[in-house]
C-alpha positions in Angstrom: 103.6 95.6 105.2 102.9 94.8 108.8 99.4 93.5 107.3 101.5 90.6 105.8 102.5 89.4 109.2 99.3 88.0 109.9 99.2 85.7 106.7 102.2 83.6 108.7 100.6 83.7 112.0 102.3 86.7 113.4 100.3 89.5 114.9 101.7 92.7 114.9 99.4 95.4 116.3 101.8 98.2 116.8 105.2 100.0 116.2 106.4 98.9 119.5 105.5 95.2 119.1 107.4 95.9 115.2 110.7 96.7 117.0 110.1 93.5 119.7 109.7 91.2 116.8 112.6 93.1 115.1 114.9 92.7 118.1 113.6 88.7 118.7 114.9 87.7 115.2 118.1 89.8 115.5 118.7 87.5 118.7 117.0 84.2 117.2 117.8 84.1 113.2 120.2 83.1 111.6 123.2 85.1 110.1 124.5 85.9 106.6 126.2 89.3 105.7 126.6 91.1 102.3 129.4 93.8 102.0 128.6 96.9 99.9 130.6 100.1 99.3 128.7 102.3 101.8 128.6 99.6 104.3 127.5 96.1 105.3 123.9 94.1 105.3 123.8 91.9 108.0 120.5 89.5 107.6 119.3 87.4 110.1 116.7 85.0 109.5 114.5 83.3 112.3 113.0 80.0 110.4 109.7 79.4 112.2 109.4 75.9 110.7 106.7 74.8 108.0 108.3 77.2 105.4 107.4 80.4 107.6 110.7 82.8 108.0 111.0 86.6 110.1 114.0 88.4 108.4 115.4 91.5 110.2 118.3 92.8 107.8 120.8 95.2 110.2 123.0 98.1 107.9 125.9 98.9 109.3 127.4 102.0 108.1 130.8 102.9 107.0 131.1 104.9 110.4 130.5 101.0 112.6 126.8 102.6 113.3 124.3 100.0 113.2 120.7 100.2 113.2 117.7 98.1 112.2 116.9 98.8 108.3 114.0 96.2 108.2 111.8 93.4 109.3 109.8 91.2 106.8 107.4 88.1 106.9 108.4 85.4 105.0 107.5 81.9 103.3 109.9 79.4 101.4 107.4 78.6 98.7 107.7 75.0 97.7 108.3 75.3 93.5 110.4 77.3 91.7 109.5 79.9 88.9 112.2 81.3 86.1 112.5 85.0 85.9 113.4 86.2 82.7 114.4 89.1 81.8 114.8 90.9 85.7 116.1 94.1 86.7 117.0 94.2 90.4 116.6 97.4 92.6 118.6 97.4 96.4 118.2 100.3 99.1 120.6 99.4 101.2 120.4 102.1 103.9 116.3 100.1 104.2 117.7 96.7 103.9 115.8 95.7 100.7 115.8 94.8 97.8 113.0 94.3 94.7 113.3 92.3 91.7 111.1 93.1 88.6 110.6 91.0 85.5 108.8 88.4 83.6 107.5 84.6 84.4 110.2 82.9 81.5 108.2 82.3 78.3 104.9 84.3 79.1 103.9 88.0 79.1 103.3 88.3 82.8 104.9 90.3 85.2 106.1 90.1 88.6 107.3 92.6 90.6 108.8 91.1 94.6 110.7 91.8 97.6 114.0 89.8 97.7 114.1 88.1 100.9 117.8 86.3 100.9 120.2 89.2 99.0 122.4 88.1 102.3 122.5 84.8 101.5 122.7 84.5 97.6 126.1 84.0 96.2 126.9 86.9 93.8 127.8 84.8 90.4 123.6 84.2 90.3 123.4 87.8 89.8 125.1 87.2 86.3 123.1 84.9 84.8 120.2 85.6 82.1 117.3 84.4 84.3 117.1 83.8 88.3 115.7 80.8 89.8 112.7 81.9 92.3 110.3 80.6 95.0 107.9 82.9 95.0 104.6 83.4 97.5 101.9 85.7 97.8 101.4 86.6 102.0 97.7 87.2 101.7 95.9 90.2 103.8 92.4 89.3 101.8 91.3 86.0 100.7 87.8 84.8 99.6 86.6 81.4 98.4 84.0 82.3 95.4 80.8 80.5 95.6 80.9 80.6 91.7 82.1 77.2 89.9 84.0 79.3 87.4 86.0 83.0 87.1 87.8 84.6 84.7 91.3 83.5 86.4 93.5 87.1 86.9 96.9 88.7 88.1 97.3 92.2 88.2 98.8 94.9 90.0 97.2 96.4 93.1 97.5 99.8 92.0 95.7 99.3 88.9 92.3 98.4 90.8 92.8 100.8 94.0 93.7 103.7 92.5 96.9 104.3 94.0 96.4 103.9 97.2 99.7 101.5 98.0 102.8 102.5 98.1 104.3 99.6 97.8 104.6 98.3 94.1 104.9 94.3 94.9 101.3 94.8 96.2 99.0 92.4 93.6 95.2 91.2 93.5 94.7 87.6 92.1 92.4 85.3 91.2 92.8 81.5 90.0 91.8 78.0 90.7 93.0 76.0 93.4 95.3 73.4 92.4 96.1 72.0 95.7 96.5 72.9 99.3 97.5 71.8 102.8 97.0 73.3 106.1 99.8 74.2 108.3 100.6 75.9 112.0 102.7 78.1 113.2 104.6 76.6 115.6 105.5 79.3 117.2 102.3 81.1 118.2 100.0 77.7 117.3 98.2 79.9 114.5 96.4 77.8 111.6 97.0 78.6 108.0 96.4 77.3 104.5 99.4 77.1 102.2 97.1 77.0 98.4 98.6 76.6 95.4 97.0 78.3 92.5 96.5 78.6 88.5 96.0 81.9 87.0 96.1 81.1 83.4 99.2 81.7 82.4 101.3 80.7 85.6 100.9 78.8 88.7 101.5 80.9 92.3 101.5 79.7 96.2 99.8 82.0 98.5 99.7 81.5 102.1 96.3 82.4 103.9 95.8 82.9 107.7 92.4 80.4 108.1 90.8 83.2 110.2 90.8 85.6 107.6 90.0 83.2 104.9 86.4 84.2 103.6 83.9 83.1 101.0 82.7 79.4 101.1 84.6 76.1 102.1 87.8 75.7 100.7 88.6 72.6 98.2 90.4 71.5 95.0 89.0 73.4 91.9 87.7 76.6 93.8 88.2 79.5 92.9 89.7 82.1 94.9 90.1 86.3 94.9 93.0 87.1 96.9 95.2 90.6 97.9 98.4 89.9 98.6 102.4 91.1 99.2 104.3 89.2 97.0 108.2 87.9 98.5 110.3 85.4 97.2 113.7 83.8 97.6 116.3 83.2 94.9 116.7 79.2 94.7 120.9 78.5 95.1 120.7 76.5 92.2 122.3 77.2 88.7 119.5 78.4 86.2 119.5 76.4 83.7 119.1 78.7 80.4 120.5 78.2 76.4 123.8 80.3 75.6 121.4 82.7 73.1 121.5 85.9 74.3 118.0 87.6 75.1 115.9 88.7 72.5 115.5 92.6 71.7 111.8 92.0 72.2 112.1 91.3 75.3 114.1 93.3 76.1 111.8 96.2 74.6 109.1 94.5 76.7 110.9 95.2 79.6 111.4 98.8 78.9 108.1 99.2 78.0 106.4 97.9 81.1 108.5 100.6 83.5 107.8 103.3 81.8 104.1 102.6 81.7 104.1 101.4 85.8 106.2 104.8 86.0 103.2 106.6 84.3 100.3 104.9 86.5 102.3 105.3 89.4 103.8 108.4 90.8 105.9 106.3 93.5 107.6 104.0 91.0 108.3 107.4 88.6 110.5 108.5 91.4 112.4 105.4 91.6 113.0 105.6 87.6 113.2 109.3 87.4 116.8 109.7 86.2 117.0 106.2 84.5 118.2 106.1 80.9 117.4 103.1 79.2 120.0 101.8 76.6 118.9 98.8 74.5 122.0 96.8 72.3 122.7 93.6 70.8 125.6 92.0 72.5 127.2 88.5 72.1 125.2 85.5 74.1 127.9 86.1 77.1 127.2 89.6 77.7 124.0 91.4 79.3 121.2 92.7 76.4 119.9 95.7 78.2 121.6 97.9 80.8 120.3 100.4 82.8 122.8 103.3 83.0 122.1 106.5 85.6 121.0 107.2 89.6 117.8 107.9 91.3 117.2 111.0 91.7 115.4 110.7 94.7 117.4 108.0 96.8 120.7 108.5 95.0 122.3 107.2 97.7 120.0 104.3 98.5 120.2 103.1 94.4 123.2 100.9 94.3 122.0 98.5 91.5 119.8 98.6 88.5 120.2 96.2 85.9 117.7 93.9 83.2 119.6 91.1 83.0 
């Protein structure tokens, strides 16, 4: 992930200048705190300015041992997207959490790191569809000299073969809609903030301008792009009908992990020991739950849920 830093203007060469940044935003961010049964999340989130965010989330164990569990890159995108249906995945001992689901009312996927689980008030968790700013942080970004492509969004894995580990890895391409160029006003980098359309959605990514390739950039380009994809969950009531969720969505949903778990050995683990139940229930209760523990981070799994 530490390729992601760059995208916000953050440079982060080495393990040792990991932990510095890690230790800054402990001292710099601001604080919000999660209890869980095996201990407590403390996040701390150092807010750049412009959007750009450094979270550090701290575990603290049942034992009052405290230790660094992660440090992320982050942007606040500027629009909202509805998730719908989502299953959410925390490891609390890493200080993260991943949410997996659908863009509301289309087939596509989305699979993202969490960024504010400290800061998200635990009634959202409960309704049928989550409220989301989502970004791309780009690592490769190229302009296309061609005055039309075949817009796409697809999983990293599926076009490298494996090679990341980390699932909410995706490769883009789409049409730029708009886009403004910001700074980081901490280090004075310059970036591009680009709003995109990839057919059937619309995505922000945020480009560092040296890395930017291809031709100049303007509205109605077309762009291919790499990127880790983060988001926040917006503290705003989703707004949703009281009909439950449909069974075929539901089946969707089932579906679509089993086949990632197929195509990737990484997310099989994760999903090893799930068991899938699919019911009707009435429009205030959850259509699918997912019942069971990982079987290789049982400890780590303390949530799994379509909801």
């Amino acid at each position: 992930m530490e390729i992601a830093f760059e995208a916000i203007g953050l440079e982060v060469p080495n393990e040792t200048a990991f932990h510095d940044l890690a230790e800054d935003v402990g001292k710099r961010g601001e604080v919000s705190r999660l209890p869980r049964k095996s201990g407590v999340l403390h996040g701390r989130c150092w807010k750049l300015g412009e959007g750009l965010e450094v979270w550090t989330v701290l575990y603290e164990s049942q034992t009052g041992e405290v230790f660094y569990a992660d440090c992320r890159p982050g942007f606040r995108a500027r629009f909202a997207q509805r998730i719908s249906p989502w299953i959410m995945t925390e490891f609390d001992e890493e200080g993260e959490a991943v949410v997996h689901g659908f863009i509301e009312d289309t087939e596509q996927e989305v699979l993202f790191a969490l960024q504010n689980l400290t800061e998200v008030h635990a009634p959202i968790f409960q309704q049928n569809t989550l409220l989301v700013g989502l970004c791309g942080l780009a690592h490769r970004a190229e302009v296309l000299s061609v005055q039309y492509a075949l817009p796409y969004w697809k999983s990293y894995d599926e076009l490298a073969l494996n090679i990341i580990e980390n699932e909410n890895y995706w490769s883009l391409c789409g049409e730029v809609i708009a886009f403004n160029a910001l700074r980081n006003p901490f280090t004075g980098s310059d970036l591009y903030w680009i709003y995109l359309n990839l057919g059937d959605f619309n995505l922000e990514i945020l480009v560092n301008q040296r890395t930017l390739a291809g031709e100049q950039l303007y509205v109605g380009a077309f762009i291919k792009a790499d990127i880790w994809l983060q988001g926040h969950i917006v503290n705003e009531p989703a707004r949703r009908s009281a009909s439950a969720l449909t069974f075929r969505a539901a089946a969707s949903m089932s579906w679509n992990l089993r086949a990632r778990a197929r195509r990737k050995p990484a997310f099989a683990r994760r999903l090893s020991s799930l068991e899938l139940k699919t019911h009707r229930f009435s429009a205030s209760e959850t259509l699918v739950k997912i019942a069971g523990r990982c079987a290789a981070q049982p400890s780590r799994m303390r949530r799994a849920r379509i909801s």
